[in-house]
N, C-alpha and C positions, 0 to 999 in steps of 0.2 A: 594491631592496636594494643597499648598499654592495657592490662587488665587490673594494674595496681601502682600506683604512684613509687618511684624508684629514682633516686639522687645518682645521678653518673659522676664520678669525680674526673677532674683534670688527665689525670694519670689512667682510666679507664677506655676517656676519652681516646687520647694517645694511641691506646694498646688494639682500638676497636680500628681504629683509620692505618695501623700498621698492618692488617691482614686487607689482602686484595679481593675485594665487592663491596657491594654497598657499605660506602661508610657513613660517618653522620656529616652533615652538609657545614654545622659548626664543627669546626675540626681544631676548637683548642679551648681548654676552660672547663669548667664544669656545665653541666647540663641537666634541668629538672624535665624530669615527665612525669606527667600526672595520669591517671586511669581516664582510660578513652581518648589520650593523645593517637595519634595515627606514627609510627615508627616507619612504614613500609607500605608504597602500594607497588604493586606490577600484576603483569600478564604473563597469558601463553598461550602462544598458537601453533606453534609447528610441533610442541610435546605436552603430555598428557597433566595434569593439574596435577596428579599424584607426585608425578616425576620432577614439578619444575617445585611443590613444597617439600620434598625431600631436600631437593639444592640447597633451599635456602636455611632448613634445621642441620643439613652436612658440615663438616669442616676443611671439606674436601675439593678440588675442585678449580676449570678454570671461570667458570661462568661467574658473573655478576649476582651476589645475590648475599642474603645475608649471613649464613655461615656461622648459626648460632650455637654451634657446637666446638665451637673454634675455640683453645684456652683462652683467649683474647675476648672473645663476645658470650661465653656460655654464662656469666653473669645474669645476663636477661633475661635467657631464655622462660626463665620461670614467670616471667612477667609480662611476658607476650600472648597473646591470641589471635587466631587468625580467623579471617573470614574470607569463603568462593561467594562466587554469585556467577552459575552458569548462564552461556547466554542462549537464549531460544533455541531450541531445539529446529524452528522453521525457516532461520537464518541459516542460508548457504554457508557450508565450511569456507569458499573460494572470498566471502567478504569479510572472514574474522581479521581480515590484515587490515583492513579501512575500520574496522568499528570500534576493537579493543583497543587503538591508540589513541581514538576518541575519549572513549572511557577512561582507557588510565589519565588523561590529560587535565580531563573535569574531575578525576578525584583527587587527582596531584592540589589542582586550587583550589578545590574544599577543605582539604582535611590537612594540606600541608606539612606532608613528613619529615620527620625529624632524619632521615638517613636513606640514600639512596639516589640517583639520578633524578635530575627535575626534564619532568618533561616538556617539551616546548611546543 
């Protein structure tokens, strides 16, 4: 989530959708976001939440994600926040593959990210 309204220019744009993961879904033009836009949703089930928000603050890397360390996207970074929301404790590990694509799908159409995979 945006934590502070940030004018993306043309050329920013560009430079963000030139590094491979998550790019923004407008891929030319300039771009407003305002504080509490949603930039990013995803999951993770086969590795640990620590590991899969490292990916995404790295620059590094082949996975999808957003790489806001990247000379390309480190503009942002200061204007990002992130939020987990584990899920039950009393939910079997073996059905976090049916539930979390659930979830990500209904936050996809809520909150409608500015960048990243749409989920179907």
């Amino acid at each position: 989530m945006m934590k502070a309204d940030y004018s993306v220019s043309s050329e920013q744009t560009r430079k963000w959708c030139d590094v491979k993961g998550a790019g923004f879904k407008k891929l030319c033009g300039a771009i407003e976001l305002h504080k509490g836009d949603c930039l990013y949703v995803g999951g993770c089930v086969s590795e640990s939440l620590y590991t899969r928000i490292s990916q995404h603050v790295s620059s590094e890397g082949e996975f999808t994600a957003l790489k806001l360390s990247h000379p390309n996207r480190d503009f942002l970074k200061p204007y990002v926040i992130g939020y987990a929301f584990p899920i039950d404790k009393g939910i079997k590990k073996e059905y976090y593959q049916y539930i979390i694509p659930q979830i990500e799908k209904r936050l996809h159409a809520k909150f409608e990210p500015v960048a990243g995979s749409k989920r179907v």
